[in-house]
C-alpha positions as CSV (number, residue, x, y, z in Angstrom):
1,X,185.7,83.6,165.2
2,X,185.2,80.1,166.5
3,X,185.3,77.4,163.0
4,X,182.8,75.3,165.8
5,X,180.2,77.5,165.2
6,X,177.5,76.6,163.1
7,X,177.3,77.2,159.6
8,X,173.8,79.0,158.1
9,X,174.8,79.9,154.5
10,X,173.1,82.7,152.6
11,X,171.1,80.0,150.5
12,X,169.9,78.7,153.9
13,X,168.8,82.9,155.1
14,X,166.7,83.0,152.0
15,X,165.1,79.2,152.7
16,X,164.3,80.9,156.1
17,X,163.0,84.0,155.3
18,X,160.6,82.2,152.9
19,X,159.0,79.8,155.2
20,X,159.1,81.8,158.3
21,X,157.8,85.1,156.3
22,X,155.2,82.8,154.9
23,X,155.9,83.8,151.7
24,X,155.9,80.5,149.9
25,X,152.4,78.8,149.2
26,X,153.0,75.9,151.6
27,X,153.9,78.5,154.7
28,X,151.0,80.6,153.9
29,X,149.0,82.0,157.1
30,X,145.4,81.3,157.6
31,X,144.7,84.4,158.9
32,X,145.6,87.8,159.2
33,X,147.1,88.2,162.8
34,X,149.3,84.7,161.7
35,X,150.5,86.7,159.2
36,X,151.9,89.5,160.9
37,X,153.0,87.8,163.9
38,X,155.4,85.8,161.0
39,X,157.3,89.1,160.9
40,X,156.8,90.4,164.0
41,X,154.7,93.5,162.5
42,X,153.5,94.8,159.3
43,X,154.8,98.7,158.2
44,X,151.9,100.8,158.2
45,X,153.0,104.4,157.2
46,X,151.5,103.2,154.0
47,X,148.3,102.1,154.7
48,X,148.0,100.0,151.3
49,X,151.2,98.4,152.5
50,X,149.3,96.6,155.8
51,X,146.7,95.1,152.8
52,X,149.4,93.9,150.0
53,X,152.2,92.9,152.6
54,X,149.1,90.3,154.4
55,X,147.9,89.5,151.1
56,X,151.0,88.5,149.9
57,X,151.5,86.2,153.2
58,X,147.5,84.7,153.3
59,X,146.7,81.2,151.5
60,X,143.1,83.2,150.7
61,X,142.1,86.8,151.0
62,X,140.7,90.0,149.7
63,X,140.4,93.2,151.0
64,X,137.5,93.1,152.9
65,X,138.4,90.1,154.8
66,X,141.8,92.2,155.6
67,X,139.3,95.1,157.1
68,X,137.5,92.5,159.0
69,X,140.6,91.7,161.3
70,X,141.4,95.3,161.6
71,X,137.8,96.9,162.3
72,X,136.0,94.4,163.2
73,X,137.4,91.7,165.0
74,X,140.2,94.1,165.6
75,X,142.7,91.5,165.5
76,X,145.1,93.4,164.1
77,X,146.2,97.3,165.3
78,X,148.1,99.8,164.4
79,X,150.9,101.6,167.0
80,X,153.2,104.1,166.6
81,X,156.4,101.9,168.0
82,X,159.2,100.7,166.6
83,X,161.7,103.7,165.0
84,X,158.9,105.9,166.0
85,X,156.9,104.4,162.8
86,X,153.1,103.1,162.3
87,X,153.0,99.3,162.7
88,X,150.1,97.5,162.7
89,X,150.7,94.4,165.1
90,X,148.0,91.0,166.4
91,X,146.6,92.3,169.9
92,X,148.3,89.3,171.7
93,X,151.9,91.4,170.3
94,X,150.3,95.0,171.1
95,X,151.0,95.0,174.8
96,X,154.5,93.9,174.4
97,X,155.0,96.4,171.8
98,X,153.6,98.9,173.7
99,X,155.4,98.5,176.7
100,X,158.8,97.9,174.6
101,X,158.4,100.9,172.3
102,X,155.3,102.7,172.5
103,X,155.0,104.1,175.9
104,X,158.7,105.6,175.6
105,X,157.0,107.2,172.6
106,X,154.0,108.6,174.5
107,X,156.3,110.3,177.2
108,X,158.4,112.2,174.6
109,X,155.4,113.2,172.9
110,X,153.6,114.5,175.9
111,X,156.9,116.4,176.7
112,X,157.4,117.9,173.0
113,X,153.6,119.0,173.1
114,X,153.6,120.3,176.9
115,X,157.0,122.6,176.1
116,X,155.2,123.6,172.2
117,X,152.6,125.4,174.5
118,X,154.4,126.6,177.5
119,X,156.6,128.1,174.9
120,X,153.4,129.5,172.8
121,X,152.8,132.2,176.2
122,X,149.3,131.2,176.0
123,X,149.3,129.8,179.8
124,X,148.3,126.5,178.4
125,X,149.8,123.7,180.2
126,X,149.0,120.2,181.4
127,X,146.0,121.2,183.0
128,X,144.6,122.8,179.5
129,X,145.7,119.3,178.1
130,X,144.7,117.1,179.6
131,X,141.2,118.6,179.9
132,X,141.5,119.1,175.8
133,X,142.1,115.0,175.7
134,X,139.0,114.7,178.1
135,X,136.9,116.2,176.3
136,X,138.3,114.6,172.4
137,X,137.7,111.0,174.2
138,X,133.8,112.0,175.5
139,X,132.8,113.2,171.8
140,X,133.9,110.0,170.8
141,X,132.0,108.2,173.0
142,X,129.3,110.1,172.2
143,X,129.7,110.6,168.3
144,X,131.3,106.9,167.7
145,X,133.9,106.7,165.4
146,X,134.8,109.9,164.1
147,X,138.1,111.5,161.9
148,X,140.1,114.2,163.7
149,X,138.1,117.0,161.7
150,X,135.0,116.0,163.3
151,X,136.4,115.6,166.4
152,X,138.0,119.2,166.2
153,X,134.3,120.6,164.9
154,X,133.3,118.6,168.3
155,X,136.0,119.8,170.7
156,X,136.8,123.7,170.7
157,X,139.8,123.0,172.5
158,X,141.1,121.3,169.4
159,X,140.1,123.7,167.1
160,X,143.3,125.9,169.2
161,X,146.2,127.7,167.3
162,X,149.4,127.9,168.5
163,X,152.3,129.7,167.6
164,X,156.1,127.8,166.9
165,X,159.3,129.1,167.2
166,X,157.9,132.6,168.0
167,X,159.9,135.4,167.0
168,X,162.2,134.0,164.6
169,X,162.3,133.6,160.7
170,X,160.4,130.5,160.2
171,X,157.7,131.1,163.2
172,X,154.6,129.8,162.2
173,X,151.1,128.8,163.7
174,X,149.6,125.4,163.7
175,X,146.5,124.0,165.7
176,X,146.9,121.4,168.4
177,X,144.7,119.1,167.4
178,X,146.5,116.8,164.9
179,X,149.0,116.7,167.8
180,X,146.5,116.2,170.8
181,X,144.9,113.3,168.7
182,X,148.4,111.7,168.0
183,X,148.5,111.6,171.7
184,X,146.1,110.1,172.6
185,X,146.8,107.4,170.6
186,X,150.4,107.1,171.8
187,X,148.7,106.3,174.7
188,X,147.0,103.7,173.9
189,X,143.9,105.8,174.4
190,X,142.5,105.8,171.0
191,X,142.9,103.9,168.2
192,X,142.8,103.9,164.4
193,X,139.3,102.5,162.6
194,X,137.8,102.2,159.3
195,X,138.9,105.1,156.5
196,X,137.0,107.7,155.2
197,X,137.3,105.9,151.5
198,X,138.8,102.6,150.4
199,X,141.5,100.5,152.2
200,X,143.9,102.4,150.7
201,X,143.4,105.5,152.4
202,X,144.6,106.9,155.7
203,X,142.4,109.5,156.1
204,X,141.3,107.2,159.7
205,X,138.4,107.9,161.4
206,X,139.6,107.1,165.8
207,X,137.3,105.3,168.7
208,X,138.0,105.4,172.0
209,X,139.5,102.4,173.7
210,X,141.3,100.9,176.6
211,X,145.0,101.6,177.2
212,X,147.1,98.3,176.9
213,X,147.8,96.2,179.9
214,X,151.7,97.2,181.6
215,X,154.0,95.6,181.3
216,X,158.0,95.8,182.6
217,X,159.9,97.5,179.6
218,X,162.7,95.0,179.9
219,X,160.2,91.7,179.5
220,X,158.5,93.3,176.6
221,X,162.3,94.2,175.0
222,X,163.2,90.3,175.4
223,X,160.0,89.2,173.9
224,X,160.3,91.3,170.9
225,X,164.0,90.6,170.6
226,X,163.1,86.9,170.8
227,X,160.1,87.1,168.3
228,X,162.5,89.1,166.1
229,X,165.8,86.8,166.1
230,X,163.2,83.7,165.0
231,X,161.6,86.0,162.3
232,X,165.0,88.0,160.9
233,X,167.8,85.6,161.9
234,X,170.8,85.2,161.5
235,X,171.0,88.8,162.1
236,X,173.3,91.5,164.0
237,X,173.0,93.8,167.3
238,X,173.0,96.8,164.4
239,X,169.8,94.9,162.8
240,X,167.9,94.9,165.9
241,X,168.9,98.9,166.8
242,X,168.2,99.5,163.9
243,X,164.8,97.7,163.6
244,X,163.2,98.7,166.9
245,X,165.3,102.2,167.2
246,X,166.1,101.0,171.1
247,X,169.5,102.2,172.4
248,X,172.0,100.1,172.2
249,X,172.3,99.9,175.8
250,X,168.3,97.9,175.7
251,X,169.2,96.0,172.3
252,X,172.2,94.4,174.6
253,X,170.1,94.2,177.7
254,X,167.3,92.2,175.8
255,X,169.2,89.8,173.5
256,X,171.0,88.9,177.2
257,X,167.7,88.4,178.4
258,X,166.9,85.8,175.3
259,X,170.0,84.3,175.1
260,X,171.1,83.9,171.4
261,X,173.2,81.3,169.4
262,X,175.9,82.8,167.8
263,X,176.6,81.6,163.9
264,X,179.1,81.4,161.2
265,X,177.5,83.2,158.2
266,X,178.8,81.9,154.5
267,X,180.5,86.0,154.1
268,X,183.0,85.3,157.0
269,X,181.0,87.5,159.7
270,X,178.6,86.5,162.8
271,X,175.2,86.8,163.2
272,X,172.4,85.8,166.5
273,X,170.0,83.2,166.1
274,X,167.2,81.9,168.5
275,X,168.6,79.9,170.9
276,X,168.6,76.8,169.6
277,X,167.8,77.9,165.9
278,X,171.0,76.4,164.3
279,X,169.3,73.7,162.3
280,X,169.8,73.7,158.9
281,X,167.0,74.9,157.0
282,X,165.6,72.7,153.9
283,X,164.7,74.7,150.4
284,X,160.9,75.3,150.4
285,X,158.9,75.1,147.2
286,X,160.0,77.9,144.9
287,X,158.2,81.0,145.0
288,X,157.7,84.0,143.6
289,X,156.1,87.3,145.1
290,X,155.3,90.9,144.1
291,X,155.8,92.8,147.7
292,X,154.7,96.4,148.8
293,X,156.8,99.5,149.5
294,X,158.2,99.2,153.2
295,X,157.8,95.8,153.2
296,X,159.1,93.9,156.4
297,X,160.9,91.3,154.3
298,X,163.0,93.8,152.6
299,X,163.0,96.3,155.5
300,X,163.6,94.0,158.5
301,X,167.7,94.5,158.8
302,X,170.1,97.6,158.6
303,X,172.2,95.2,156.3
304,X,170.4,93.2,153.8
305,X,173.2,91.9,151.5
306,X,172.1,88.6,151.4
307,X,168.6,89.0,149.8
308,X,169.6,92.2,147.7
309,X,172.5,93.0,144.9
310,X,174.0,96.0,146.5
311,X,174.1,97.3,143.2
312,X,170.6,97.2,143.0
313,X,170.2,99.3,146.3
314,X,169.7,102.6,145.0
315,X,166.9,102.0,142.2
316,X,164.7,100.2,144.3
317,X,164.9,102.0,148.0
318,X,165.6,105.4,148.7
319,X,167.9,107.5,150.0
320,X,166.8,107.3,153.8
321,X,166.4,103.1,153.1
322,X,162.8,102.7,152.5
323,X,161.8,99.7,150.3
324,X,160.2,100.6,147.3
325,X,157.6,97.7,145.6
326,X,159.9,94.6,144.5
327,X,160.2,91.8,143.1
328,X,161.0,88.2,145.1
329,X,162.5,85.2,143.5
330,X,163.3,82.3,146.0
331,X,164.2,84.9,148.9
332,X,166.0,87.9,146.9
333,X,165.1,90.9,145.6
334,X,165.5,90.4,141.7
335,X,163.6,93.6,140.3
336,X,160.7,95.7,141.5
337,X,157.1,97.2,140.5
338,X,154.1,99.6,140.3
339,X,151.2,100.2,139.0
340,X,150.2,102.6,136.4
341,X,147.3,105.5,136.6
342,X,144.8,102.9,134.4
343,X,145.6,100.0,136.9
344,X,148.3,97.7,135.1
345,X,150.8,96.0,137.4
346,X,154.1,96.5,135.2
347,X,157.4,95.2,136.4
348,X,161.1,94.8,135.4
349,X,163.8,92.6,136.8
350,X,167.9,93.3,137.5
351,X,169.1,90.1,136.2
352,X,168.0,87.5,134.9
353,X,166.7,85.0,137.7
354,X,165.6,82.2,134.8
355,X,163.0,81.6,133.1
356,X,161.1,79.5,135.6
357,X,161.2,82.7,137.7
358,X,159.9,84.7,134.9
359,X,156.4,82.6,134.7
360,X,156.3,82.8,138.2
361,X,156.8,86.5,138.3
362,X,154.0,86.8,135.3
363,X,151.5,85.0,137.1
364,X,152.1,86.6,140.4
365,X,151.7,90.0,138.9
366,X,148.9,88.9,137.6
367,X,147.0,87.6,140.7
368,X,147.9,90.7,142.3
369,X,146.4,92.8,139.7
370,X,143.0,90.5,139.8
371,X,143.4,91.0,144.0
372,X,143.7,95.3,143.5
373,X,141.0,95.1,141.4
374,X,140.1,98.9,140.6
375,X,142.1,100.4,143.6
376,X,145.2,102.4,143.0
377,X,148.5,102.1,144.7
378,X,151.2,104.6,145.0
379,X,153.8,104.4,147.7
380,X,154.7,106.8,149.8
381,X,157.9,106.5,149.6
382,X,158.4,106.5,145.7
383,X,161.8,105.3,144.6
384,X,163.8,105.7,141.0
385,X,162.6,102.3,139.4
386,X,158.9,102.8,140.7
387,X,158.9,106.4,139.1
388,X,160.1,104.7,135.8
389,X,157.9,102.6,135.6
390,X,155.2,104.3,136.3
391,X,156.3,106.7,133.2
């Protein structure tokens, strides 16, 4: 390792991932799109995670404006993409992820499904499918937006059973249409709208839409890569496979394709920066913020050592690595959060970050409770300090 190469110490990572993940007041987007473009995309297996992770980023909002940008300007969508997880990315990032991720999605889909019912002896095949997607995409135009019961009460195609791994000991039968509508929207067909319920529900009812422009997979990679060594940097070829779930062989392609700084990092190793992206980066204003299960800010790298105590790991993500709700200080994880069945936001720190921090975290906690309002949040993916809590 060259001594020439710029410095970025771990201070400087967590200046950086406050201003760039707008997280402190004076980076705060102004809308909704601005807000996930700052991380590249917003996790959205959770669906309360897409609202809390935008608040948390937005000078003003509320939950209804949050709606707006997904259902009604439709500023915001969510794909199945990167790790073969729901994101909800801006439309000007949709056909890039799409082209990068999603569509090598869509084809292994369509390949699982099509052997599921050659297998099933039925004689259906990609005839009977792609008749059954036909006719799912007229009942939406002529219902409107619907949830994939109505659309199965609408389509007696999707209302068909088929049989899995017939003949052995855990053979079973499951319809097709959970599976036909999950196409669909793989391909860009269909797409996600308003809830049955509140915001924090993902009981989604689907409209038919147009499939993204195409774009070359390689192009798309590079863009991504670029968007996501400006967002995450100083980061690692491991961060990035691990981020987008690419091969390695495409990680390598596209970060030759964007042409990353190499830097010194303050532990003795490497990481990739923007090209260019070497300045050092200036302390914002502190800040303090309450963040949501799956997170991008604590999900965004496969090693993320220099915002979280490794000895905090295991209370507050679980085993497979999925953030539970934490607690930010000044760029690090310092304790996490939930929220109790009668609505109180109740957290607990790891250390003791100062007392500064503390009336930082205590107004936070309460804003976020004010912002909730009488909605009720409980991740997913629970984790050991969450449960606690909650008890």
């Amino acid at each position: 390792m060259s001594p020439r190469l710029p410095l970025i110490t771990t201070a400087e990572r967590r200046h950086r991932l406050g201003r760039r993940h707008r997280l402190a007041p004076s980076a705060h987007a102004a809308t909704v799109p601005q807000a996930a473009d700052a991380v590249v995309a917003l996790h959205a297996t959770d669906a309360a995670t897409v609202f809390l992770s935008a608040r948390a980023r937005l000078t003003e909002s509320s939950p209804a404006a949050i709606e707006r940008a997904l259902y009604e300007d439709v500023g915001l969508v969510r794909l199945l993409s990167m790790r073969n997880t729901l994101f909800a990315v801006s439309t000007e990032l949709a056909p890039y992820v799409d082209a990068s991720t999603a569509r090598g999605i869509a084809v292994k889909e369509r390949r699982t499904l099509l052997k599921h019912l050659y297998e099933d002896g039925q004689g259906l095949d990609a005839d009977w499918l792609a008749q059954a997607e036909a006719a799912a995409l007229d009942a939406l135009d002529a219902r409107g937006p619907s949830t994939g019961s109505q659309l199965s009460a609408a389509v007696p195609a999707l209302r068909q059973k088929i049989t899995m791994a017939r003949g052995k000991k855990y053979e079973t039968e499951t319809g097709v249409a959970t599976r036909v509508i999950r196409l669909l929207a793989a391909d860009g067909r269909i797409r996600r709208d308003r809830p049955r319920g509140s915001w924090t529900s993902s009981q989604f009812r689907w409209v038919h839409t147009e499939p993204w422009p195409a774009l070359p997979a390689a192009e798309a990679r590079a863009e991504i890569a670029r968007r996501w060594l400006y967002a995450y940097g100083p980061a690692t070829e491991a961060d990035l496979k691990w981020w987008t779930g690419w091969s390695l062989t495409d990680v390598r392609k596209a970060l030759a394709a964007v042409g990353p700084d190499q830097v010194r990092l303050d532990d003795g190793g490497t990481g990739l920066v923007g090209p260019g992206d070497t300045a050092p980066e200036p302390a914002p204003e502190p800040w303090a913020a309450l963040l949501p299960g799956l997170d991008p800010s604590g999900m965004g790298w496969a090693d993320r050592g220099f915002h979280l105590d490794p000895a905090h790991r295991t209370a507050l993500f679980d085993y497979a690595g999925n953030a539970g709700p934490t607690v930010w200080w000044n760029g690090e994880i310092v304790g996490g959060w939930a929220q109790r069945p009668d609505g109180e936001i109740v957290w607990r720190l790891l250390g003791d970050p100062g007392r500064a921090a503390e009336q930082a975290i205590i107004a936070e906690a309460a804003r976020l409770a004010l912002w909730v309002g009488d909605a009720r949040i409980t991740p997913r993916f629970r984790t050991p300090l969450e449960r606690e809590l909650v008890a």
